[in-house]
VOGU-3710 file (C-alpha; in Angstrom, 3 decimals, decimal comma):
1> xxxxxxxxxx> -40,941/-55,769/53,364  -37,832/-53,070/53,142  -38,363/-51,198/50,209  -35,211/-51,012/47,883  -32,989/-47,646/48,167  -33,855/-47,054/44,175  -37,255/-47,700/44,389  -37,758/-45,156/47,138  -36,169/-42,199/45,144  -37,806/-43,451/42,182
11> xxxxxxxxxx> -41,190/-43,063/43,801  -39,905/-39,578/44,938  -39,319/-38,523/41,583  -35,682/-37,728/42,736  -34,546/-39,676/39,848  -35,510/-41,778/36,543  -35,458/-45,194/35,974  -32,666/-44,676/33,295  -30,695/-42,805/35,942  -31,417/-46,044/38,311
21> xxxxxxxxxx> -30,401/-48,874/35,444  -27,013/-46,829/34,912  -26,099/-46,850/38,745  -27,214/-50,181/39,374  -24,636/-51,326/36,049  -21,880/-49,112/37,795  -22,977/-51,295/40,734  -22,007/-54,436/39,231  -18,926/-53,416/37,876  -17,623/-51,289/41,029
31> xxxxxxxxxx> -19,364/-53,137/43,957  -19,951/-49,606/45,757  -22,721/-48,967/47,378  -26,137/-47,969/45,309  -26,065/-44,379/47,407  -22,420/-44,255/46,817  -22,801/-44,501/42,984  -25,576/-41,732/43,162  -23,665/-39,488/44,716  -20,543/-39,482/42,424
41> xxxxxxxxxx> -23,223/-39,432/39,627  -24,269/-35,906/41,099  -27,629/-37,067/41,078  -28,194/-37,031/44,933  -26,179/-35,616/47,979  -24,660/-37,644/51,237  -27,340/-35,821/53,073  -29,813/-37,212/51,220  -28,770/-41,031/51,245  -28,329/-40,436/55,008
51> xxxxxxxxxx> -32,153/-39,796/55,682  -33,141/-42,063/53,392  -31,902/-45,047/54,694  -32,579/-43,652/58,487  -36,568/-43,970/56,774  -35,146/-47,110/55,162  -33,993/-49,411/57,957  -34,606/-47,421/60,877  -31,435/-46,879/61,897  -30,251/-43,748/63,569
61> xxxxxxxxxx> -28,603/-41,327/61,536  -25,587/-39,380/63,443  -24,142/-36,157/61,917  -20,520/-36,395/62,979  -19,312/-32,988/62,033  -22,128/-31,712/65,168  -21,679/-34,684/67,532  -19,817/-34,253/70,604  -17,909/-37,507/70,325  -16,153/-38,580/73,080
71> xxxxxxxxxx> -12,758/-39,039/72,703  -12,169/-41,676/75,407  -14,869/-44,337/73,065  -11,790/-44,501/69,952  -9,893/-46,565/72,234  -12,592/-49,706/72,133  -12,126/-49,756/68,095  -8,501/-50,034/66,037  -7,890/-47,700/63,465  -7,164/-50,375/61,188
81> xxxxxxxxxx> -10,807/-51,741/61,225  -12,458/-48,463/61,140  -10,593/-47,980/58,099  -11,781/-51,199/56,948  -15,512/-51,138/57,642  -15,743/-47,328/56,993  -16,834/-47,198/60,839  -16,602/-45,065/63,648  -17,100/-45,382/67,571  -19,250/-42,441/68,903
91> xxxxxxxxxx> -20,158/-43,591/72,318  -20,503/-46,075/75,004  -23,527/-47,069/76,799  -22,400/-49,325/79,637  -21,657/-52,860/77,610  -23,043/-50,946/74,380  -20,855/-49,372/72,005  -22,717/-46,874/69,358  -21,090/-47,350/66,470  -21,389/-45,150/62,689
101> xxxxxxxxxx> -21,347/-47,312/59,869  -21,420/-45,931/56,555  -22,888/-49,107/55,482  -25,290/-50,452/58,828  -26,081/-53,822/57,046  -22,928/-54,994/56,693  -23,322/-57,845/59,041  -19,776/-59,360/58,742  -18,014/-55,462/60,386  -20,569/-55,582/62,579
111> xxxxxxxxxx> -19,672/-59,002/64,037  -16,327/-58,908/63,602  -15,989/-55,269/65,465  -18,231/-56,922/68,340  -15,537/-59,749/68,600  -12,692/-57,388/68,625  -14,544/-55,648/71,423  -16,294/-57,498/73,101  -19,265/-55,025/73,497  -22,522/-55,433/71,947
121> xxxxxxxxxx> -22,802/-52,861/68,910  -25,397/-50,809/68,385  -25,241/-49,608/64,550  -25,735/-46,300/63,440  -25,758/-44,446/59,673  -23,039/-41,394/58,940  -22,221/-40,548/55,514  -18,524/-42,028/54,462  -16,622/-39,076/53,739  -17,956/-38,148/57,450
131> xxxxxxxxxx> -16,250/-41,087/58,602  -12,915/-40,761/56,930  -12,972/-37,012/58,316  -13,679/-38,186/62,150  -11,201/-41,246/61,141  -8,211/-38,723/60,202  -9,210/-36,319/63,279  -9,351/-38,843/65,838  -6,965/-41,520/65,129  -3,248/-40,605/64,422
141> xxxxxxxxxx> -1,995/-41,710/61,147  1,305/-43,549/63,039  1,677/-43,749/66,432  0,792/-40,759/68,478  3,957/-38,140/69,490  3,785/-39,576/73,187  3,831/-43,036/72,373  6,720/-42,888/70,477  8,323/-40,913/72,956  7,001/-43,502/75,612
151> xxxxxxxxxx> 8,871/-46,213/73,495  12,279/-44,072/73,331  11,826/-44,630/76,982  14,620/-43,432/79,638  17,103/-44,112/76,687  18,047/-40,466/75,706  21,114/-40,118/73,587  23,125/-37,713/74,188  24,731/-38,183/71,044  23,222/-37,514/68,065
161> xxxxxxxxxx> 22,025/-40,642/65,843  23,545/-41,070/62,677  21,851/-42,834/60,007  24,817/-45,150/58,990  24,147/-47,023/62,414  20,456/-47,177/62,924  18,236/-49,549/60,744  15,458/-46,743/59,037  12,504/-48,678/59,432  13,150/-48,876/63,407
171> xxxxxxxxxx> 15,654/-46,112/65,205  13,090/-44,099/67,345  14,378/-40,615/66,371  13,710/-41,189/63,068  9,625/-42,458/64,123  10,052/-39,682/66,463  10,252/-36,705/63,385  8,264/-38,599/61,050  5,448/-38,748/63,447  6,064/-34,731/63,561
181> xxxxxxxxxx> 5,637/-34,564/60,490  2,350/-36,837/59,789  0,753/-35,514/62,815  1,292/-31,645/61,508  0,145/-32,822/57,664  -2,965/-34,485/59,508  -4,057/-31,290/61,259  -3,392/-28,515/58,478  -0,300/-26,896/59,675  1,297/-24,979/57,522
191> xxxxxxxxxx> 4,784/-24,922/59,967  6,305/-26,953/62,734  8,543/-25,110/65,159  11,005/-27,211/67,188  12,510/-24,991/69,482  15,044/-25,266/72,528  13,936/-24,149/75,589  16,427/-23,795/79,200  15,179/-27,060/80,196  12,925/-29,137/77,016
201> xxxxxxxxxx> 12,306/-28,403/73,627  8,663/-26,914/72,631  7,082/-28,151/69,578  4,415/-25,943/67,952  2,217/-26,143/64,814  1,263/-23,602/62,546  -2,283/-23,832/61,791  -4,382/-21,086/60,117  -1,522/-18,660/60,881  -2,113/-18,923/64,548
211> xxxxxxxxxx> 0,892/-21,310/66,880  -0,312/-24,267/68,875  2,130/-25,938/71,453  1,544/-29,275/70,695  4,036/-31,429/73,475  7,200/-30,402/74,873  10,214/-32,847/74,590  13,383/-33,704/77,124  15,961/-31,367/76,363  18,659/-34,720/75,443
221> xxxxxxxxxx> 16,785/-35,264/72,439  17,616/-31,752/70,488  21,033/-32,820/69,188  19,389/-36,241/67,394  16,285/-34,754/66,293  18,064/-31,869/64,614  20,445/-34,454/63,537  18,157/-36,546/61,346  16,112/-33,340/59,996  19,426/-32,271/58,988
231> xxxxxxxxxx> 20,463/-35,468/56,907  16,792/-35,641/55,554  17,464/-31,920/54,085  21,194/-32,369/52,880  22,286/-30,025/55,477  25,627/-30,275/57,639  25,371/-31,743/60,180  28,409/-30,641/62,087  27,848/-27,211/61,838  26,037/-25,464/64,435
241> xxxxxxxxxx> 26,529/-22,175/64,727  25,201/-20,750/61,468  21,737/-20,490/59,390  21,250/-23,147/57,173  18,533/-23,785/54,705  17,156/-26,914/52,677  14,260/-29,088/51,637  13,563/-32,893/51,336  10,535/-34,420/49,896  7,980/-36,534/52,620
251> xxxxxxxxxx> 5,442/-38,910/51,044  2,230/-40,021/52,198  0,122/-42,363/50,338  -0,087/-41,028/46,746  0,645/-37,310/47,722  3,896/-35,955/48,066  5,033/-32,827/50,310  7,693/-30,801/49,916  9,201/-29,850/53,487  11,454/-26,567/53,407
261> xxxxxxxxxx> 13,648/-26,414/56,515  15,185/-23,294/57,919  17,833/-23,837/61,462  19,097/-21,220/63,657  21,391/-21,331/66,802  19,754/-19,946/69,619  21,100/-19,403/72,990  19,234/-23,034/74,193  20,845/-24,381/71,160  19,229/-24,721/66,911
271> xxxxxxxxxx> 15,940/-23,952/66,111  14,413/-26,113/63,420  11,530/-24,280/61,499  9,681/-27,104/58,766  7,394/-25,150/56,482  5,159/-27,581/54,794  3,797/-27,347/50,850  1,468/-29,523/49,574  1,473/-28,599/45,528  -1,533/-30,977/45,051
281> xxxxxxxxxx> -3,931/-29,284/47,670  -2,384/-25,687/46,752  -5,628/-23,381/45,819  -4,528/-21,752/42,352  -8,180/-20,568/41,850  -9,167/-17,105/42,370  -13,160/-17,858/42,606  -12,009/-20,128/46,009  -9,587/-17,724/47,737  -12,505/-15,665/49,160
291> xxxxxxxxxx> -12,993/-12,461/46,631  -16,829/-11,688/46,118  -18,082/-11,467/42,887  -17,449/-7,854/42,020  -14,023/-8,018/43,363  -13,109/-11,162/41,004  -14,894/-8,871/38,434  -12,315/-6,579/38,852  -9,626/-8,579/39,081  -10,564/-9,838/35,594
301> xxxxxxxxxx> -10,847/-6,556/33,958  -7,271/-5,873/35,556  -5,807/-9,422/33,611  -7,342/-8,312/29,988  -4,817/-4,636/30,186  -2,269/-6,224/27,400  0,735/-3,940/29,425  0,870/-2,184/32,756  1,730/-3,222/36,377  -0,663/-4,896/38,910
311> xxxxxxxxxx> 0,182/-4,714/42,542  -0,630/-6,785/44,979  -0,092/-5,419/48,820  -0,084/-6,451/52,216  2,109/-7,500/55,485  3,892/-11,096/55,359  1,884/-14,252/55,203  -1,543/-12,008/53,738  -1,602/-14,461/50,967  0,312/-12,454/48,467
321> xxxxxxxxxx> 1,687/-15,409/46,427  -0,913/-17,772/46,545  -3,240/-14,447/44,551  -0,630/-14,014/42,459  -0,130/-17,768/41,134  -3,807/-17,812/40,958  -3,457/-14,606/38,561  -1,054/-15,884/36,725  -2,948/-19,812/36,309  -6,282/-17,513/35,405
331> xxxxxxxxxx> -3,932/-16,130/32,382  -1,481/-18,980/31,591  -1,924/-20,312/27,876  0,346/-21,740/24,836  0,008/-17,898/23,483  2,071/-16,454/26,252  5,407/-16,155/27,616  4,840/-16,263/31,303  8,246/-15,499/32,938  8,607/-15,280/36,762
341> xxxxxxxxxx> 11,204/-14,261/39,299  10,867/-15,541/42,763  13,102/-15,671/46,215  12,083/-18,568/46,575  9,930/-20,543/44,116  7,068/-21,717/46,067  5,508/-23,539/43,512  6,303/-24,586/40,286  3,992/-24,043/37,633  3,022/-25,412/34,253
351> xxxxxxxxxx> 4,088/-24,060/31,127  5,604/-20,726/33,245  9,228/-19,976/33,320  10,171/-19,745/36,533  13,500/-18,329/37,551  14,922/-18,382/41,390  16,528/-15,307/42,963  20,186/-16,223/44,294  21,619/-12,623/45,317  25,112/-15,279/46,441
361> xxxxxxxxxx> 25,549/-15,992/42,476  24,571/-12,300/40,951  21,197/-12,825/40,324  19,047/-10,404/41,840  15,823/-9,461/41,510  17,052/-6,028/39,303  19,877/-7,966/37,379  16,924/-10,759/36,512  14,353/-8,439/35,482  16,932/-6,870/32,971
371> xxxxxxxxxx> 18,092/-10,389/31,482  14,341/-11,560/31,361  13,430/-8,263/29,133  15,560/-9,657/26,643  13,325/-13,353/26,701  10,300/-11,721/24,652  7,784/-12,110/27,918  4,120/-11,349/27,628  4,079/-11,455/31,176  6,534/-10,847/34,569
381> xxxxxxxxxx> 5,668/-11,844/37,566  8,481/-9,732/40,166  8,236/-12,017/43,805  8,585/-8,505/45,542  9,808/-4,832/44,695  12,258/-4,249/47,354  13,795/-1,149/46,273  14,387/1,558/43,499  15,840/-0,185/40,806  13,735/-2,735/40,852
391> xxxxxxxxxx> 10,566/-0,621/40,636  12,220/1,797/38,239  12,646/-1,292/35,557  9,324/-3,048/36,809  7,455/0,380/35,334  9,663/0,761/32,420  8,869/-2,973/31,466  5,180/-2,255/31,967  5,136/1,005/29,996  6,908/-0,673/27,279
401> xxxxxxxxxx> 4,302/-3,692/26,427  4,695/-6,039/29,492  2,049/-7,041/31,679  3,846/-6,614/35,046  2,672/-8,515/38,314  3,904/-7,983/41,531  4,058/-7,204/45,577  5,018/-4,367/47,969  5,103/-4,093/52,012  2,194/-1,781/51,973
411> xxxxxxxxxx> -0,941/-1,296/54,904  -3,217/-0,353/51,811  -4,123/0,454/48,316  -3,480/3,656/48,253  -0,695/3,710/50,417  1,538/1,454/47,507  1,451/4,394/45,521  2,835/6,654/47,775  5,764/4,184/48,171  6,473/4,245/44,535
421> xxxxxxxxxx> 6,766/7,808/44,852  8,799/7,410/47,984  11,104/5,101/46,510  12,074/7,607/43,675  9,868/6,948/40,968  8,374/10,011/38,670  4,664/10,263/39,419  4,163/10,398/35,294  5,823/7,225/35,318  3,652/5,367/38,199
431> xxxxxxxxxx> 0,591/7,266/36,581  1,060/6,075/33,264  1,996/2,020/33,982  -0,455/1,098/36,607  -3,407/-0,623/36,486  -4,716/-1,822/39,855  -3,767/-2,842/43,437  -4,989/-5,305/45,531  -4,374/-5,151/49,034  -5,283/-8,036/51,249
441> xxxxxxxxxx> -5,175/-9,730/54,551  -6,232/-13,536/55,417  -8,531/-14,004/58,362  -9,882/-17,391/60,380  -13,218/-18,615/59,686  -15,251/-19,956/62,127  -15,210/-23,494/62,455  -18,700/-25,004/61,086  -18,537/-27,532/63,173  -19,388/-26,156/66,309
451> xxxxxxxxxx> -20,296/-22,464/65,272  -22,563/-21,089/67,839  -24,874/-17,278/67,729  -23,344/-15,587/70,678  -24,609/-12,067/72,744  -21,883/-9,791/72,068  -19,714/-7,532/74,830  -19,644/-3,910/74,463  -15,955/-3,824/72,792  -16,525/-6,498/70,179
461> xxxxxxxxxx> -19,829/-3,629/68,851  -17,863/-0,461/69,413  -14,497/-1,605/67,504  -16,245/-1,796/64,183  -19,385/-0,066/64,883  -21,845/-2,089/64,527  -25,373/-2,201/65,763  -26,797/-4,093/68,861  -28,961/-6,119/67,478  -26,665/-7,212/65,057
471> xxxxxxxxxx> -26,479/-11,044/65,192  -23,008/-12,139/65,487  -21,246/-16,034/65,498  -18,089/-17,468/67,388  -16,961/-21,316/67,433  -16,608/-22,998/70,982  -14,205/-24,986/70,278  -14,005/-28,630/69,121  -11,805/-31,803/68,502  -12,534/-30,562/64,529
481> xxxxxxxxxx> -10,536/-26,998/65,004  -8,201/-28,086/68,324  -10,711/-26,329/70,675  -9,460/-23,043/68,504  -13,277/-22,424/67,056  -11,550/-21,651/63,852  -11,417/-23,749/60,724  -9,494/-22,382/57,631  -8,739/-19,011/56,557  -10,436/-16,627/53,639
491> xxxxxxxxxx> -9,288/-13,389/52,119  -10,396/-9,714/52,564  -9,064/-7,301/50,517  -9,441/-3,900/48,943  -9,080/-3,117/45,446  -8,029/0,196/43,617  -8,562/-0,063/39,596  -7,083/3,042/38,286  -9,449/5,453/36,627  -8,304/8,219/34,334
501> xxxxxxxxxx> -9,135/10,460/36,942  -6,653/8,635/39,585  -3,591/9,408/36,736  -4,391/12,482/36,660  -4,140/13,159/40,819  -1,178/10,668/40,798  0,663/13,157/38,143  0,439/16,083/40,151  0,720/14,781/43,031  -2,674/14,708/45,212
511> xxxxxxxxxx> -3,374/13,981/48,997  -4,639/10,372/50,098  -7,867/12,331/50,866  -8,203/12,898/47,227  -7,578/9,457/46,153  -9,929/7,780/48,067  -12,714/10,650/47,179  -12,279/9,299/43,769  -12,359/5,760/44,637  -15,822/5,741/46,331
521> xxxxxxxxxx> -17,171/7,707/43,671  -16,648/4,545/41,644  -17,229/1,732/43,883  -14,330/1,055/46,310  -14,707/0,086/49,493  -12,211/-0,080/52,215  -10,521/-3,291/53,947  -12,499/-2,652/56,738  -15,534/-2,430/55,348  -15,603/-5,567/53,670
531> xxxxxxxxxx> -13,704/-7,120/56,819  -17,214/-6,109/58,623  -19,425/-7,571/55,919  -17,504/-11,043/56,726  -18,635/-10,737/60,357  -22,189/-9,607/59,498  -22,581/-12,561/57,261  -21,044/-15,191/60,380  -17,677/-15,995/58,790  -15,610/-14,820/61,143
541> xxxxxxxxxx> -15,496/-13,130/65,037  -14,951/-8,888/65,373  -12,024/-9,657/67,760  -10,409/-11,597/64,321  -10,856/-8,917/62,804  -9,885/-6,253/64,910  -6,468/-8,502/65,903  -5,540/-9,274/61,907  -6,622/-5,375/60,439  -5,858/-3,135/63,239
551> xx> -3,199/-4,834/64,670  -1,443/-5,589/61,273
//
């Protein structure tokens, strides 16, 4: 007789019977599974249901993340009943179809999936959220890119649709750029690049800061497809030979994302760029962005300074913003004015007054920051000091009982306060109203699905000297990270709290030699060596690091 999935972790001591009478009520009421129900209590993890029903019933239990799933096997099974029996194909043995069922008992998927088939099924356990991952991978959300363009056909327009003749629901241009657009959500991309070529147009995604071609296109489609990305953005449509810039707002399921779209005429004719946001998923948490603990430490003492300026450094797309709304989130309360000027505002957050930049109407980011003075902040947060006036009243405002946040185009810590002083700003001054910089880059990780310990070449030692034996990790390449090996990005930074001692060099004026002297005397490491810590510990690859520090 099969023993009962609560009675085996009672027996386990894994958990109480009053922990086992409360899931089995939740059981009634919600219908989920008893493993399910555990889980969400905290009491157990996936991992742990997974091996106990393989001891249970059995049944093979598959790891999905690590299997090398074939591809070719999601044809046999529709996405819509995967969906629906939380199931997954992961290979074929002649008439034999292995199949991952979050639930292997369920006779009624099983049968039904053998009928839609016609293969015998041989069941198999994988954890759910396992299955919704290899589900979301694996099967397109709409149709894929080439179908659609397979159903467009030989019909290409060379007129551009417009969306008073063609019924929404059914014109394939319109499929055509939604299916973009879900396929680029899908994968993570953070950017979709439509771009002319002499003879087709080149799509690419954006994922993890690296470009991906994705599929080319026939060259008579460019005029229709930047066409309806126009209308969906309130953009003109008839005019072509200038910049233009807007947003429109793309829904899926419960979670809206807000597309920002940027065209240029090129000689092969406009270049659409999409950047994607997703406000919901957007990380405004400094313990997840990738600081250690005695960098977040420091951080923290930086946010308790009631006044002074806080820089935060680095070359475009380092994650400058992101650190800085998470700053500012860490901070935000009912007991302070939070006032921010951005160009543009990339997210809008609660309870912070957020003003946008629009040089076109007078408002600049030194004609702001003298209006906003006059608001009673506690805090500013400047977008970006771009020049001397705006530094010159960013200090002032920090000297005189603001807490000032902001960025500068700077390779390190040290190096932003040189730039102050380049820009024109008395070294008392910069001396006297800073409190720290953080300067910061964002590197790949490697992908955990198919991370592998490899033997390392000569170069990939010698660039940041490490030792032979040093163990060191790369990803091969899998269906999870589009054969890139790299899944998801993390921060490495540097960061320079200013001592007493560091006012006192900035005042008169000392060599970067000096600086950095004093820094290491109380704790600071470089960019680079925390860059190499991240490879010693198997985050990420040397030749990451070497291409996003020394090549920055």
């Amino acid at each position: 007789m099969i023993k009962k999935f609560g009675e085996i972790l009672l027996e386990q001591n894994i958990i109480s019977k009053s922990q086992l009478e409360r899931a089995l009520d939740l059981q009634k009421k919600t219908g989920k599974l008893i493993g399910e129900i555990l889980v969400d209590m905290g009491l157990i993890d996936e991992n742990m249901v997974m091996e106990i029903l393989e001891f249970q019933l059995g049944v093979p239990h598959v790891d999905l993340n690590a299997y090398d799933i074939d591809p070719e096997v999601i044809k046999f099974l529709p996405e819509s009943l995967a969906r629906k029996y939380s199931a997954f194909p992961v290979r074929q043995k002649g008439n034999t179809l292995i199949v991952a069922f979050n639930d292997p008992l369920d006779v009624f998927a099983i049968h039904d999936i053998r009928v839609i088939t016609g293969m015998d099924i041989q069941p198999a356990i994988a954890s759910k959220s396992q299955i919704e991952r290899a589900i979301e991978v694996f099967y397109s959300a709409k149709d894929s890119i080439q179908e659609v363009l397979r159903e467009i056909g030989v019909e290409f327009y060379e007129e551009p649709f417009l969306e008073t003749l063609y019924d929404e629901a059914s014109a394939p241009i319109i499929k055509l750029v939604n299916t973009v657009l879900f396929r680029a959500i899908y994968e993570g991309a953070s950017d979709i690049h439509i771009e002319p070529q002499e003879k087709d147009i080149r799509v690419r995604y954006r994922i993890d800061g690296e470009l991906f071609e994705v599929i080319k296109w026939p060259k008579k489609l460019l005029d229709s497809v930047v066409t309806r990305i126009k209308i969906m953005a309130g953009m003109d449509i008839a005019q072509k030979r200038i910049p233009q810039d807007g947003h429109f707002n793309f829904p899926i399921n419960n979670t809206v994302f807000d597309i920002r779209v940027s065209t240029m005429p090129m000689i092969h004719g406009e270049k659409v760029v999409l950047r994607i946001f997703n406000h919901q998923r957007m990380c405004l948490d400094l313990k997840l962005l990738g600081f250690d603990k005695w960098e977040l430490d420091l951080i923290s003492k930086m946010l308790k300074f009631p006044y002074g300026m806080i820089l935060v450094t680095g070359p475009t797309g380092s994650g400058k913003t992101t650190t800085l709304y998470s700053m500012l989130n860490s901070i935000n309360t009912p007991s302070k004015n939070i006032v921010t000027l951005e160009d543009p505002v990339e997210y809008v957050l609660e309870g912070v007054n957020q003003l946008q930049i629009n040089p076109k109407a007078g408002i600049t980011f030194a004609s702001a920051l003298r209006s906003v003075l006059r608001q009673d902040p506690n805090v500013i947060m400047i977008g970006e000091i771009r020049d001397k006036e705006t530094a010159e009243i960013a200090v002032r405002a920090a000297l005189t009982g603001h807490l000032v946040l902001s960025t500068l185009h700077t390779g390190d810590a040290v190096g932003s306060i040189t730039r102050l002083l380049d820009m024109g700003i008395e070294p008392s001054l910069v001396a006297s109203s800073l409190i720290g910089i953080i300067s910061q880059r964002l590197v790949r990780k490697i992908c955990p699905y198919c991370k592998e310990e490899y033997k390392p070449e000569a170069q990939d030692l010698i660039a940041l000297s490490l030792k032979s034996k040093q163990k060191l990790y790369r990803g091969k390449g899998c269906n999870f990270c589009n054969k890139s090996g790299f899944r998801g990005r993390t921060v490495i930074s540097e960061i320079l709290l200013i001592s007493q001692k560091h006012r006192e060099l900035i005042a008169k004026g000392a060599l970067t030699e000096e600086f950095l002297k004093i820094s290491r005397e109380q704790g600071f490491k470089s960019i680079k060596e925390n860059a190499i810590k991240l490879v010693e510990e198997g985050i990420t690859t040397p030749r990451e690091i070497v291409k996003v520090i020394f090549s920055a």
